[in-house]
Structures are given as C-alpha cells and as structure tokens.
C-alpha positions in Angstrom: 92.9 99.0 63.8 93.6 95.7 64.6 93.1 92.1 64.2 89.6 91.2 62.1 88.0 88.8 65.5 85.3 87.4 63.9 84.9 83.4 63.1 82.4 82.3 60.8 79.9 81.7 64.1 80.5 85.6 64.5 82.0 85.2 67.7 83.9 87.8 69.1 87.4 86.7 69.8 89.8 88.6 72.2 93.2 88.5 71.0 95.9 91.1 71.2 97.9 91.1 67.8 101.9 91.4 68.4 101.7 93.6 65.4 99.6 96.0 63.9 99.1 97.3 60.3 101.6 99.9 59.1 104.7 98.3 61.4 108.0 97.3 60.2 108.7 94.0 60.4 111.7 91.1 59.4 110.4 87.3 57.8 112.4 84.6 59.5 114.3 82.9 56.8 114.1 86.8 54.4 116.6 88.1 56.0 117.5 90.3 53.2 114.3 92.0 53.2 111.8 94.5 54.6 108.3 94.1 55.0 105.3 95.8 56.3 102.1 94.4 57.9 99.4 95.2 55.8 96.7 93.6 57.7 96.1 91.1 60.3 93.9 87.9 60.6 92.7 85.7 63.0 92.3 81.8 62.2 91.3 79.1 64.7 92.7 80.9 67.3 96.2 82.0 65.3 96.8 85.2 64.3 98.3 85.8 60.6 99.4 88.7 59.2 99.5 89.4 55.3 102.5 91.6 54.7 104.1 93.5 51.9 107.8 93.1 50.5 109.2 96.6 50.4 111.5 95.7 48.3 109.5 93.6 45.7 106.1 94.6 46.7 105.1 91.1 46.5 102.7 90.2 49.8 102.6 86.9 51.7 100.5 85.1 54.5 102.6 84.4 57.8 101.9 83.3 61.0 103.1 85.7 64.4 106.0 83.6 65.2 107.6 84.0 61.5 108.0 87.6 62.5 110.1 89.7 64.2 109.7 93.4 64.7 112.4 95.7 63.2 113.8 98.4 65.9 116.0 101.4 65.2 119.0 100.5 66.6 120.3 103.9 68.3 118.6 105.7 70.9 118.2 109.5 71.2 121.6 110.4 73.4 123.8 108.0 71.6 127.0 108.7 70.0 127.6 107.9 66.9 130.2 108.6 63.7 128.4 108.6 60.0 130.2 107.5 57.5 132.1 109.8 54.6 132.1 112.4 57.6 134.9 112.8 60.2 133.0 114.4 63.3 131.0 112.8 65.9 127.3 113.3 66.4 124.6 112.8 69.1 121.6 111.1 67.9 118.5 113.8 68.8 115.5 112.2 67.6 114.8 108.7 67.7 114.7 107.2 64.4 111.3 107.0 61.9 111.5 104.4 58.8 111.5 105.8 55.5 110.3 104.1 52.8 112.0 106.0 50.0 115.3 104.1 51.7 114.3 101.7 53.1 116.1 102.5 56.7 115.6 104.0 59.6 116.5 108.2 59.4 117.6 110.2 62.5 118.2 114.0 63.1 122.1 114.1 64.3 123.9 117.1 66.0 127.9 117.3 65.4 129.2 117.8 68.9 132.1 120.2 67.0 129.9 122.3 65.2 126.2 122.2 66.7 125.1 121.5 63.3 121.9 119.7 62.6 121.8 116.5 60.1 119.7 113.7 59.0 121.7 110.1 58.8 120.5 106.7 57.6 121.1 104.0 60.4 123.4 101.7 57.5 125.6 104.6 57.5 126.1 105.3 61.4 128.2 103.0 63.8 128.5 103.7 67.5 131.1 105.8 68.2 133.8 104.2 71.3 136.7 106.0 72.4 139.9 104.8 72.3 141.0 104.0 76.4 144.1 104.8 77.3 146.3 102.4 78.0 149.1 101.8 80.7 152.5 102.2 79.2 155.0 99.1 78.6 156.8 100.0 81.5 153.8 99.7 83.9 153.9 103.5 85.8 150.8 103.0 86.8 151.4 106.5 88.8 151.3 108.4 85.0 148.6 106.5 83.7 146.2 107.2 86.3 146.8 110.7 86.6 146.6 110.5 82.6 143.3 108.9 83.2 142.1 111.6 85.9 143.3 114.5 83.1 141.1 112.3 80.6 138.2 112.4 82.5 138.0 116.0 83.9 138.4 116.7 80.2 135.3 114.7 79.7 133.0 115.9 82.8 134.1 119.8 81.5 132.7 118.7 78.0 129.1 117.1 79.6 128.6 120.3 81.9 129.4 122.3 78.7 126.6 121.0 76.8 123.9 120.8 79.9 124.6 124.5 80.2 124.1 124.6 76.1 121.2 122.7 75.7 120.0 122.1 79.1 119.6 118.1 78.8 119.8 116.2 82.2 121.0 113.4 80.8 124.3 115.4 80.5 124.7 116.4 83.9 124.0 112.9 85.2 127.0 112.0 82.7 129.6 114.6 84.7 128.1 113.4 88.4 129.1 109.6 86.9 131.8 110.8 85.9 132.7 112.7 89.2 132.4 109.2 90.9 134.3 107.5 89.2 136.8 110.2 89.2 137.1 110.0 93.2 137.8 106.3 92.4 140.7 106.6 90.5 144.1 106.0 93.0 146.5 108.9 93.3 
C-alpha cells in the first residue's frame, strides 16, 4: 500500500506517508468525527490523503498536517472501571476499532471474578484508588503503619495473580511495591 509516487514526468518520488489506508484518524477543526484514510496522494511534493467520514460517509481531500492519528487510549495492564458495572477490570488486549460503534473495543478481565468481557473505550475510565489520608489529628505513627497494612494487602494481591496467570508485569508490581514498602518510617 502506500502513497501513489508518481508525477506526471513519472518520476519516482520517495516519501514516507504518516498514514496509510485503512487507519483511524481525527480532522483538525471535526472534532466530533471519525474518519478513515481511504487513500493517499502525493502532490508537488505534499502528501494528501482522501478520507472517509464514518459517521456521514461523506469523503474529503486533506493535507498530512490536518490530521491527527486516533490511539486507543488504555494499554493492556491498565485498570479500569466500565460504566453500569461495579467491579474493576484489567484491560487484556489492546484495543481494535470497530466500525459498527465507532470506538475502540477491548477484552477486560474482572479482577473479582476472572470473568472475561468486551468494553467500549467511552464507557471505561481509569480506575485510581482512593489514598489514605493522615487523620485530623496528625498521628502520623497510625497512618503509616495504616499505609504499610495497605500495601502488603496490595503486594499479596500482585503475587496472587502472577501465580494465577503468570504475567511479569505483576511481580514487578509486588518488588515496587516491596521498595517502597521498606521506605515507609516505622
């Protein structure tokens, strides 16, 4: 695929396209809409690309710098909460565009549950926990060992789930976790 590099001398032109046909793609100034790159020219030494609306399916000319790639916003690993559910789920796979909703779709885990589940990315926010806080009366001497409670509760629930599913990125989590855990004043 590719750019079309030929001028009307049928010169051969070398030019790496930012885009290629098939990707997703924003319009500066169309905020509110979706398009795909349908194909993509080169003129005088400027690339254009003619995309396609996925909303209206109407197509337009526009130069490279009127574009901006769309991205899926969460990565496999993150944790995220969907809404209309109350759990919390892992993203597993990274997220592929579908065109029947015009979003990005990923297969999620509940971390209660181990069930599998597809989400849509306008549905799904990152999911923070709350930090604890030191109390009014500033005993710092509860709150950290509050805070050391908190986080071998945590590195228990990363070396849970390497020894379940055998991900690395989980037992990198609890040795983070173990360091920052040494850190923490008695």
């Amino acid at each position: 695929m590719g750019c079309d590099k030929t001028l009307s001398t049928e010169r051969v032109i070398l030019v790496n396209p930012k885009f290629e046909p098939g990707d997703i793609v924003k319009r500066t100034g169309y905020e509110d809409d979706i398009y795909m790159v349908e194909h993509c020219l080169d003129y005088n030494f400027r690339i254009h690309y003619r995309i396609m609306s996925l909303k209206t399916q109407q197509r337009a000319l526009c130069a490279e710098n009127e574009l901006q790639e769309l991205k899926p916003e969460f990565k496999p690993g993150d944790y995220v909460t969907v809404e209309n559910y109350k759990d919390v789920y892992k993203v597993v796979e990274p997220g592929e565009f579908d065109f029947a909703v015009n979003d990005y779709m990923y297969w999620l885990i509940n971390l209660r549950t181990y069930k599998f589940m597809f989400g849509a990315e306008e549905d799904m926010t990152y999911f923070f926990p709350r930090k604890p806080r030191p109390s009014r009366h500033h005993d710092k001497c509860k709150y950290y060992k509050y805070l050391k409670e908190q986080t071998r509760i945590r590195i228990d629930e990363k070396l849970d789930l390497y020894n379940k599913f055998g991900d690395q990125r989980f037992l990198n989590k609890a040795k983070r976790l173990g360091r920052f855990l040494i850190k923490i004043p008695d």
